[in-house]
C-alpha positions as CSV (number, residue, x, y, z in Angstrom):
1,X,-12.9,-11.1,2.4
2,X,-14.0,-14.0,-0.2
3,X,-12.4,-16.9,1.6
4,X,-11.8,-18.4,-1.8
5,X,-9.3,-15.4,-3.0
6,X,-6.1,-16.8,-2.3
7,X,-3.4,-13.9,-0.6
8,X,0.2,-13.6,-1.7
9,X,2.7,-13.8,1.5
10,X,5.8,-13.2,1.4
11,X,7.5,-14.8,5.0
12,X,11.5,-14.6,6.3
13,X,12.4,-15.3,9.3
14,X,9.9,-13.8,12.0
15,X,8.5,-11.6,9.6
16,X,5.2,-11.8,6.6
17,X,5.0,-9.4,4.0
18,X,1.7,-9.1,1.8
19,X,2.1,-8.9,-1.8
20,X,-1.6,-8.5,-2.7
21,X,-2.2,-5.2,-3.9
22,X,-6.0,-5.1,-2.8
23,X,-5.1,-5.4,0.6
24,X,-2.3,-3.1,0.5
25,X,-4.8,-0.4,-1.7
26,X,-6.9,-1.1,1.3
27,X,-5.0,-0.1,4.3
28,X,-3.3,3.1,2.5
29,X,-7.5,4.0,2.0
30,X,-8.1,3.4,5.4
31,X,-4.5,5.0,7.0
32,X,-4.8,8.4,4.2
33,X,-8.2,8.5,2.9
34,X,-10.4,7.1,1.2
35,X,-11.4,8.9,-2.0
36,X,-7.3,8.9,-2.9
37,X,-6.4,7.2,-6.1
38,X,-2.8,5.4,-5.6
39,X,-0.9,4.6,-8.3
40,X,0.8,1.8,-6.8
41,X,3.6,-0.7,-7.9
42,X,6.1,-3.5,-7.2
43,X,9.4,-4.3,-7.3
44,X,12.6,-5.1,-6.0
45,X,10.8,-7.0,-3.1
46,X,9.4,-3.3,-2.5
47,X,6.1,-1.4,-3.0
48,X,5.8,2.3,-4.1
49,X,3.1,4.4,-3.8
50,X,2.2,8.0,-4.7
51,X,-0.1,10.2,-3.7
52,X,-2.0,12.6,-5.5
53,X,0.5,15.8,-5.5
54,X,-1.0,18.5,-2.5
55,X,-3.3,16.0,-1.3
56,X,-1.1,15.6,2.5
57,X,0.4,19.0,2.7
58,X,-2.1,18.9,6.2
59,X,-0.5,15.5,7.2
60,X,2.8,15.3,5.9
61,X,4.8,17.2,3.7
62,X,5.8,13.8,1.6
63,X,3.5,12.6,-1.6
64,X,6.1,9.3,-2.0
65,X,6.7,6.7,0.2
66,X,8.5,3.1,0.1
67,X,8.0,-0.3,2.0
C-alpha cells in the first residue's frame, strides 16, 4: 500500500472500523472472489454490498450482506 494514501478509521471504544472503500473492495475480493464486481456503498455508519445475483448459490444462499 502507498504509504502516502492516508486510511479513513473509524475508532470507539476497543474497536476500529475502516471506512476506505479500497480496502474494504479488497478483502470482499480476497474472502468471495476476485473477478466479482461489488457495488458497494455507505451509510448510516454501515456498508452494503451486493453481489452479482447467482454468483454464491455454491457458498451461500445470500447475494446481500451488511456491516
Amino acid at each position: 500500500m502507498d504509504s502516502s494514501r492516508s486510511i479513513n478509521v473509524l475508532s470507539c471504544r476497543e474497536s476500529q472500523y475502516c471506512l476506505d472503500d479500497h480496502i474494504f473492495v479488497a478483502y470482499l475480493k480476497e474472502k468471495f472472489d476476485p473477478t466479482f464486481e461489488f457495488n458497494l456503498s455507505f451509510s448510516n455508519d454501515r456498508w452494503k454490498f451486493e453481489l452479482p445475483r447467482g454468483e454464491l448459490t455454491k457458498v451461500r444462499p445470500l447475494n446481500r450482506y451488511n456491516f
